[in-house]
TIZA-852744 format. One line per 5 residues: for each residue y, x, z of C-alpha. Coordinates in pm, whole numbers, plus 50000, padded with zeros to 5 digits. Example, Ala and Ser with C-alpha at 12.3 -4.5 7.8 and 13.67 -1.06 7.14 Angstrom:
49550:51230:50780; 49894:51367:50714
This chain:
12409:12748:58430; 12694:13051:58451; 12671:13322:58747; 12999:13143:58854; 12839:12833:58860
12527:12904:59030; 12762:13109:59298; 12952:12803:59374; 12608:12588:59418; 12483:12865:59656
12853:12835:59874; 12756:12459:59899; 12423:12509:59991; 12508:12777:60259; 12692:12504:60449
12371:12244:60457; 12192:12237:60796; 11881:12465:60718; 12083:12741:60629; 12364:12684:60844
12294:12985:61036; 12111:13229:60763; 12333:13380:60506; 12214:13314:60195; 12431:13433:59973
12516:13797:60000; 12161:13858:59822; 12311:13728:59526; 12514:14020:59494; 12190:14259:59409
12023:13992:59220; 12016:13923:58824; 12159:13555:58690; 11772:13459:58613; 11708:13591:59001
12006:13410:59074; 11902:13072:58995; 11569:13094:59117; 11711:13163:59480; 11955:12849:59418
11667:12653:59302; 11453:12721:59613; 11732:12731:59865; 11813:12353:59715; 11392:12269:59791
11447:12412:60119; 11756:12172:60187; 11585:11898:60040; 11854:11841:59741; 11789:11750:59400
11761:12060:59133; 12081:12119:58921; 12130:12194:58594; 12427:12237:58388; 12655:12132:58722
12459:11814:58719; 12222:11717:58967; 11896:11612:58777; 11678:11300:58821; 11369:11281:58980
11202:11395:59320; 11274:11731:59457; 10960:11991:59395; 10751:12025:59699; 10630:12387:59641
10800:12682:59646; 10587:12839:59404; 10666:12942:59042
């Protein structure tokens, strides 16, 4: 997935209820595209929202751990 991409997912993400009021994205400023999407990816566990990939949202149940 682009920077741009993951950027947009983060905007959405910023407006679900658990991270209504943290800011979650100006991190992504200091943080490289591979850093990038791992901070989407566990921001979307922690809102409970399925994975994406490629701007699609991908099948399956959402990973319980946060863990790598």
């Amino acid at each position: 997935m682009t920077r741009l991409k993951l950027l947009e997912r983060l905007k959405t993400l910023q407006q679900m209820p658990p991270h209504v009021k943290r800011d979650i994205t100006t991190v992504s400023a200091m943080l490289s595209t591979e850093a990038l999407a791992r901070h989407v990816e566990l921001c979307e566990i922690a809102a409970g929202v399925p994975p994406m990939a490629d701007g699609r949202a991908e099948s399956g149940p959402v990973r319980a751990s946060l863990r790598a």
